[in-house]
C-alpha positions in Angstrom: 26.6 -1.4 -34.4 24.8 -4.8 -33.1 26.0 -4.2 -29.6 24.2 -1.0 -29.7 21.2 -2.3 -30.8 21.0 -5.3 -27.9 21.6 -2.4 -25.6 19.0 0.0 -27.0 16.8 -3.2 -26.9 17.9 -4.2 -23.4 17.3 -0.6 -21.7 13.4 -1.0 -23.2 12.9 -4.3 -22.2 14.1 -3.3 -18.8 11.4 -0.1 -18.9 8.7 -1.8 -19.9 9.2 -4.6 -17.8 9.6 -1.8 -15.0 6.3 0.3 -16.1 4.1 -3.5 -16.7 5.3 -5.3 -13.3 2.5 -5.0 -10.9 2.7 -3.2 -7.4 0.3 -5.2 -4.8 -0.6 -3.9 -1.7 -1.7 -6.9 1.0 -3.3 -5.8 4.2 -4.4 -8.8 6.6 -4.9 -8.0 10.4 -6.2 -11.7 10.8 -2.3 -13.2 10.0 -0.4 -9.6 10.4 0.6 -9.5 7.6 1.2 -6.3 6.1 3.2 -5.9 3.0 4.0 -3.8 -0.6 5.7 -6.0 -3.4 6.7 -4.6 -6.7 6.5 -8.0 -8.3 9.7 -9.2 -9.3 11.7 -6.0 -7.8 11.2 -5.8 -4.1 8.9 -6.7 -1.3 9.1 -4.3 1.9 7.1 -6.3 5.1 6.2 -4.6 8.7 7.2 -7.1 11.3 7.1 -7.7 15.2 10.1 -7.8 16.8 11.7 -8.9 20.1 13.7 -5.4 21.1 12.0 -2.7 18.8 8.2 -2.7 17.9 8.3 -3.2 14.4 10.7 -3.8 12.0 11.1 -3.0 7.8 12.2 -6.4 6.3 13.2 -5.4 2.4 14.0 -7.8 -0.1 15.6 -6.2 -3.4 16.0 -8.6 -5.9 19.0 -11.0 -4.5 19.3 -8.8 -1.2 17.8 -8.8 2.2 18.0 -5.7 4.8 16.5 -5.1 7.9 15.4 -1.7 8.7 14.1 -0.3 12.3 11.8 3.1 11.5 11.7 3.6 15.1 15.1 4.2 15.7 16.3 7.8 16.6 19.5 8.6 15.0 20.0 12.3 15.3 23.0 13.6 15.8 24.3 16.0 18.6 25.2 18.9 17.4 23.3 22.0 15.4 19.9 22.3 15.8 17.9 24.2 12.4 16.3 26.8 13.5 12.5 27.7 11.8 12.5 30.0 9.7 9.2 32.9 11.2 8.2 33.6 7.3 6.9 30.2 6.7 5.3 29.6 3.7 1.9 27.8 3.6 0.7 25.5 0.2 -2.5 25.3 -0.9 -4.4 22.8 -1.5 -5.7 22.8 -5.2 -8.6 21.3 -6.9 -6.3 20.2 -10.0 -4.1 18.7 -7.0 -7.2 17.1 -5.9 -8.4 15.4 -8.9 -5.4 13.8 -9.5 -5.0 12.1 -6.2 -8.5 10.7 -7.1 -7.6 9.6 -10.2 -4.6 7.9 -9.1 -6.6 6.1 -6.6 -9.3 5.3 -8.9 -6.6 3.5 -11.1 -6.1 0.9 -8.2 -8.1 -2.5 -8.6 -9.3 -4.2 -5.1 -8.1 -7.4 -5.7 -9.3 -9.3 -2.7 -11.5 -7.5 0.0 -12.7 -9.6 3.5 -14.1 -7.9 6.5 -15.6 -9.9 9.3 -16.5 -7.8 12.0 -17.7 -8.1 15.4 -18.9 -4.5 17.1 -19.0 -5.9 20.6 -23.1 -4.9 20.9 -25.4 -7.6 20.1 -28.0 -5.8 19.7 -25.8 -3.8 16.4 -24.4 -6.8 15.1 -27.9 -8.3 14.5 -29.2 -4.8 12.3 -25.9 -5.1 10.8 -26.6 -8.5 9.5 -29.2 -7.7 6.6 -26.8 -4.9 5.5 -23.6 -7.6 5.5 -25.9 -9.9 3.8 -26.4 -7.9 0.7 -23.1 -6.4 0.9 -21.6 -10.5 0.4 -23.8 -11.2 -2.0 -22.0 -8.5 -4.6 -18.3 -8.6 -3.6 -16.6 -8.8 -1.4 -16.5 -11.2 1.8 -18.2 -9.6 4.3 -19.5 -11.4 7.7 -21.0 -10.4 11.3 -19.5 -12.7 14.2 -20.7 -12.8 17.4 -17.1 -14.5 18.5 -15.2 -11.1 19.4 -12.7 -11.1 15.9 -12.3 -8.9 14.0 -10.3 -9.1 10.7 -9.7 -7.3 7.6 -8.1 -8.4 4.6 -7.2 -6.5 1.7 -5.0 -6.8 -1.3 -5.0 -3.9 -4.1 -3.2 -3.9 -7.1 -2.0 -1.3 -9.9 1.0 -1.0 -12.1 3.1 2.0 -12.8 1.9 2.8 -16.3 -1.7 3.3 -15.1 -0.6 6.0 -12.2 1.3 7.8 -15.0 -1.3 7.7 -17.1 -3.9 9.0 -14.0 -1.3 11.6 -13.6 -1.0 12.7 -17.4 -4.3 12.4 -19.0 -6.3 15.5 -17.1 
């Protein structure tokens, strides 16, 4: 009767722990870095390689792969034919809110943006606007050096996109 009462235990722990564990999203065209970690789970990360253009490293838990997206893999053979009564879906309003509230329940953890348009003349009436922008979040600079780099990292866990998605 114990034994079933660790597992009970055990299959929570292993729920919450599943529905708590943060998903981060890190965007940074400065190192390119681009990357979605379920803390503690598994980390997917685009890559440059040598042979194909990018490459899917995935860590899960103990376990590396490599994937390559790019990579045709059909097979000869039957070809599926489309069907002519093709049905179209519509695009709701209830559909609509929540995708909004889902991506309202992400928080912008980190958010840098210096830009460099190219036009001098831009770049300096950008300035004021950048100016104000820094001074309540964010890091948000006008170069004159030709880079350009955006770095974002956004954060949520699971339980608050099930709740977006329950609560209407």
């Amino acid at each position: 009767m114990t034994a079933l009462y660790v597992i009970i235990a055990l299959v929570i722990l292993l729920v919450a722990f599943l529905l708590w564990a943060p998903i981060i999203i890190r965007i940074d065209t400065g190192t390119n870095d681009y990357q979605v970690q379920w803390r503690g789970l598994a980390k997917a990360r685009i890559e440059g390689d040598e042979k194909e253009f990018i490459r899917i490293r995935l860590d899960f838990l103990f376990l590396k792969f490599k994937l390559y997206p790019l990579r045709w893999r059909r097979t000869p053979g039957k070809k599926k034919e489309l069907s002519a009564t093709r049905t179209k879906r519509k695009f709701s309003t209830k559909n609509g809110r929540i995708v909004l509230r889902v991506l309202r329940s992400f928080e912008i953890k980190r958010f840098l943006l210096h830009l460099d348009t190219g036009d001098c003349i831009l770049n300096a009436k950008l300035y004021p606007v950048f100016f104000f922008m820094n001074r309540f979040n964010g890091d948000f600079a006008i170069n004159f050096n030709n880079e350009n780099r955006l770095a974002l990292q956004i954060q949520n866990r699971p339980i608050h996109i099930l709740k977006s998605i329950i609560n209407l």
